[in-house]
C-alpha positions in Angstrom: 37.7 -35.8 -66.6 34.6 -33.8 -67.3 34.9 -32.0 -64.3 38.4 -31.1 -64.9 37.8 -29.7 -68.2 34.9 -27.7 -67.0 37.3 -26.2 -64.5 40.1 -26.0 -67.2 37.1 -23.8 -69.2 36.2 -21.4 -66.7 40.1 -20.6 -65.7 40.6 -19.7 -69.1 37.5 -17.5 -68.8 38.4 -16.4 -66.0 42.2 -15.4 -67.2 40.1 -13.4 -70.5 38.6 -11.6 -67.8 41.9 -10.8 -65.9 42.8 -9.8 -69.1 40.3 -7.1 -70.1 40.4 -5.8 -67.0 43.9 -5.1 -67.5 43.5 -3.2 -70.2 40.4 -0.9 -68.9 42.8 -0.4 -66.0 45.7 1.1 -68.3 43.1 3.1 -70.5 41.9 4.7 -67.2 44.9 5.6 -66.3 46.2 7.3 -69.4 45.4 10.9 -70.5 43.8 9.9 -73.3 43.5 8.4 -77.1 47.0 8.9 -79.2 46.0 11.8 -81.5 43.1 13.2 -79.4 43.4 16.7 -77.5 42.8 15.8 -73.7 40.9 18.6 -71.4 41.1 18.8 -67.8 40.3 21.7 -65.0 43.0 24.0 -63.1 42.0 25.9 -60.3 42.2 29.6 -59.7 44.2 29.7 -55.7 45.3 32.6 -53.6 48.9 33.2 -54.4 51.3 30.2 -53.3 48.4 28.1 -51.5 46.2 25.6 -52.4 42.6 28.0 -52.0 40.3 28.6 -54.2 39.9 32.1 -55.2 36.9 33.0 -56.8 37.0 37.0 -57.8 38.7 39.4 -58.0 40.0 42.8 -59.4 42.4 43.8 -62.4 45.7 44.1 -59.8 44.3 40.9 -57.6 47.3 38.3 -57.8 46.3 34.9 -58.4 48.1 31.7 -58.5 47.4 28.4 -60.9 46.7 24.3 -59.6 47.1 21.9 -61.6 45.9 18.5 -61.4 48.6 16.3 -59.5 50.8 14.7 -61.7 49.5 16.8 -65.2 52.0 16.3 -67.7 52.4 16.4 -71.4 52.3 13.2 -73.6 56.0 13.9 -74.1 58.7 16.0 -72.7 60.5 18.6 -74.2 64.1 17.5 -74.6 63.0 14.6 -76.3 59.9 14.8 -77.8 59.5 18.7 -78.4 56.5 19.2 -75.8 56.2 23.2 -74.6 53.8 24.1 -71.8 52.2 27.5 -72.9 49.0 29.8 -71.0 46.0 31.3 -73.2 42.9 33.1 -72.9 40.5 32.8 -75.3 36.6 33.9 -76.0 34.4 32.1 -74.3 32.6 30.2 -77.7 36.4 29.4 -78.4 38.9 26.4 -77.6 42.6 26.3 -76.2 42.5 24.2 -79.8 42.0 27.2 -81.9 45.3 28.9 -80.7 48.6 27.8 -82.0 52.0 28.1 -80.3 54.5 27.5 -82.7 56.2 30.9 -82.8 56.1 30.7 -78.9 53.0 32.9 -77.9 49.2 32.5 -79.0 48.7 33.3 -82.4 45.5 34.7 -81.4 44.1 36.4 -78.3 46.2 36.2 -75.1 47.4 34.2 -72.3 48.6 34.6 -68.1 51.1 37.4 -67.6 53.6 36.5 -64.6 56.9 38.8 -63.6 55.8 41.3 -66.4 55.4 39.1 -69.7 54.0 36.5 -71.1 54.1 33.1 -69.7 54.7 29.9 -72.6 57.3 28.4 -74.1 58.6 26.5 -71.1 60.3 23.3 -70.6 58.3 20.4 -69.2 60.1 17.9 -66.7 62.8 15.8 -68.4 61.5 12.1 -69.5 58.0 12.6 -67.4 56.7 15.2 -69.5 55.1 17.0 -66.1 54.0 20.4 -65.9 56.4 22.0 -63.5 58.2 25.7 -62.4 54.5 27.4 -62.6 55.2 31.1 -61.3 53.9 31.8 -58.0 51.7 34.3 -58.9 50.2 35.3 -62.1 48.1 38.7 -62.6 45.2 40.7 -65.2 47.0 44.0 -65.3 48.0 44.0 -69.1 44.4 43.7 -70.1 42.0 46.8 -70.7 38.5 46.4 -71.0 39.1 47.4 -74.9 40.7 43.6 -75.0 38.0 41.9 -72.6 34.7 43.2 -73.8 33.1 43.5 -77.5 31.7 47.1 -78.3 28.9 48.6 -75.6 29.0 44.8 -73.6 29.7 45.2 -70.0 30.5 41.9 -69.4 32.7 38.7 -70.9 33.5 35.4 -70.5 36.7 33.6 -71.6 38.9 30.7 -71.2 41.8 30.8 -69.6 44.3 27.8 -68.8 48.0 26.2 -69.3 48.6 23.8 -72.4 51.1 21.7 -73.6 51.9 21.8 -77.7 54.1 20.0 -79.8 56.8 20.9 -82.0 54.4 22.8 -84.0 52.6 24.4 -81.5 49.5 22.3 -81.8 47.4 22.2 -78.5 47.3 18.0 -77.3 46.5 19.1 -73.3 44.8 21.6 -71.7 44.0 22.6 -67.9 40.7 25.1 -68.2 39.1 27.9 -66.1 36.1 29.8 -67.5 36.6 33.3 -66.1 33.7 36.1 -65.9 35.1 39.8 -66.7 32.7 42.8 -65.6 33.3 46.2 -66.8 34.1 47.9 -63.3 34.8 51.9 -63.0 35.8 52.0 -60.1 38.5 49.2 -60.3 42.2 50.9 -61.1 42.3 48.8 -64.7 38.4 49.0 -65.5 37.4 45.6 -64.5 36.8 42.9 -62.3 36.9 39.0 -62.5 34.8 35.9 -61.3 35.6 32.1 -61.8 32.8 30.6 -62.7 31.9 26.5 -61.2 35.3 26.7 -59.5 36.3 23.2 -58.6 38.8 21.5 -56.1 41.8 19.7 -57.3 41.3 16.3 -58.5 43.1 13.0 -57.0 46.1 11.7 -58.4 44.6 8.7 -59.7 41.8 8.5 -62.0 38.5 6.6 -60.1 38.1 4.4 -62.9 41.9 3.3 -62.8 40.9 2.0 -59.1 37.8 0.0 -60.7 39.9 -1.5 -63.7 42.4 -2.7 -60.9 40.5 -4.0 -58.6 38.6 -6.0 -61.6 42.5 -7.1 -62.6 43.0 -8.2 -58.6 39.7 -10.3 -58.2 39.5 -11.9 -61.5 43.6 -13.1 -61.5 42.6 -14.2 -58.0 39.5 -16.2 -58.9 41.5 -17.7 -62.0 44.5 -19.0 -59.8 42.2 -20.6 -57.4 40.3 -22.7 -60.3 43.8 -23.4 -61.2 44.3 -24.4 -58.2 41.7 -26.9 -57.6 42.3 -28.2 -60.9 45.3 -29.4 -60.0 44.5 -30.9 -56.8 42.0 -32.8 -58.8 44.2 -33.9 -61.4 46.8 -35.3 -58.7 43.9 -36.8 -56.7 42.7 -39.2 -59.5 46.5 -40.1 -61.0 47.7 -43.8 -60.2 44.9 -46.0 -62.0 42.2 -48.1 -60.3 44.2 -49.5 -57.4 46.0 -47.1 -54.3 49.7 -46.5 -55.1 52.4 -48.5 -53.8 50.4 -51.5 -53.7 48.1 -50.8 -50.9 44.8 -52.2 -50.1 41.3 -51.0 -49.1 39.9 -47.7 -49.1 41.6 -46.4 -45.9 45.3 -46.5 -48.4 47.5 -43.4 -48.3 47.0 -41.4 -52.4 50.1 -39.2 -51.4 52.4 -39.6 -54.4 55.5 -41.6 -53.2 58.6 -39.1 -54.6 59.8 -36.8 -52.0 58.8 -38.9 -49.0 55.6 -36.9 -48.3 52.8 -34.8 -49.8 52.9 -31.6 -52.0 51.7 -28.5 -50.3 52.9 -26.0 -52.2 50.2 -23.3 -53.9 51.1 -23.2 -58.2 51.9 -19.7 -59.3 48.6 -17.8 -59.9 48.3 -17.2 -63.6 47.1 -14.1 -65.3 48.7 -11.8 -62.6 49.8 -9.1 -63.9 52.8 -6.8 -61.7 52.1 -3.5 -60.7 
């Protein structure tokens, strides 16, 4: 009996343990804490591919990557969720614009097909950023908007956002984008993406680690289980062998059924994916 207590013991442990790892496994794969603003990177491509491009000019098309699967914590037919573009100072945050009239309320943002791009509809129920235009360009901009009086050079933040109802910034994709004063450029200036990076997987690393904790623990915890029960049906019947046989060499397999029970119990603590 004590040894099928200790085992009843460490598969509860072990079922805690499936447990928690559950839970690190859905907190790694969510964007982030209800109520916090969630930042993450877009990439800067060559128009309509998935390359890097790194500088450029004031007329120099570029195109916008998002991490797979970015979306909104809502979408916007039912929950009110716009996906806007900004560019900000470089000591500023997307956090310090506001959308609610359907543009920044300060600075700028990307201009695609000749105005401003914001205010667009996420997918329905998913809440995913989707229908970015193919390419986006810096021609509206003068060096009077990029650089403060006698600098040469600035650097500002530029990315897409999503914003509730209100127009309050909750996600943001970021570039931080080098402007240099350029006369010989047609508008006056050139650009540079500074630390470019490569679009991210799909699936957060740490969602990987919290299910692959969720897989071995629930594993280890239907096995002791397991032999728990074995255990348990091993030492039912009293002090004699069932049946009424005789002498150590008698057959323990339980009588009902005609023959012994082979059959693995459910694993417990599993959870479906």
């Amino acid at each position: 009996m004590d040894g099928a207590a200790s085992m009843g013991r460490r598969a509860r442990a072990l079922a805690l343990l499936a447990g928690t790892a559950l839970c690190l496994a859905t907190l790694a794969g969510v964007g982030g804490v209800a109520g916090a603003v969630t930042p993450g990177a877009e990439v800067i491509v060559h128009p309509g591919t998935t390359k890097p491009l790194a500088s450029g000019g004031s007329r120099t098309p570029y195109g916008v990557v998002l991490p797979p699967g970015a979306a909104c914590p809502g979408d916007t037919a039912h929950d009110g969720y716009l996906v806007y573009s900004y560019l900000v100072p470089g000591t500023a945050s997307p956090t310090d614009v506001n959308f609610k009239r359907g543009i920044p309320n300060r600075w700028y943002g990307y201009i695609a097909a000749g105005s401003y791009f914001g205010a667009v509809n996420t997918a329905e129920s998913t809440g995913q950023v989707v229908g970015l235009p193919y390419d986006f360009v810096w021609t509206r901009l003068t060096p009077g908007d990029l650089f403060a009086a006698g600098a040469h050079t600035a650097t500002w933040n530029g990315g897409i956002a999503c914003a509730t109802s209100r127009g309050v910034v909750t996600d943001y994709w970021n570039s931080r984008i080098v402007f240099t004063a350029d006369a010989s450029d047609p508008g006056g200036f050139t650009w540079k993406v500074v630390d470019q990076g490569a679009v991210p997987s799909s699936q957060p690393v740490g969602l990987w680690i919290g299910v692959g904790l969720l897989v071995v623990a629930a594993g280890a915890a239907a096995y002791a289980l397991s032999l728990r029960r074995r255990r348990s049906t091993g030492s039912t019947g009293g002090d004699g062998p069932p049946d009424g046989g005789s002498g150590p060499g008698a057959d323990p397999s339980p009588a009902a059924g005609g023959g012994t029970e082979t059959s693995e119990p459910t694993p417990v603590g599993a959870a479906e994916r």
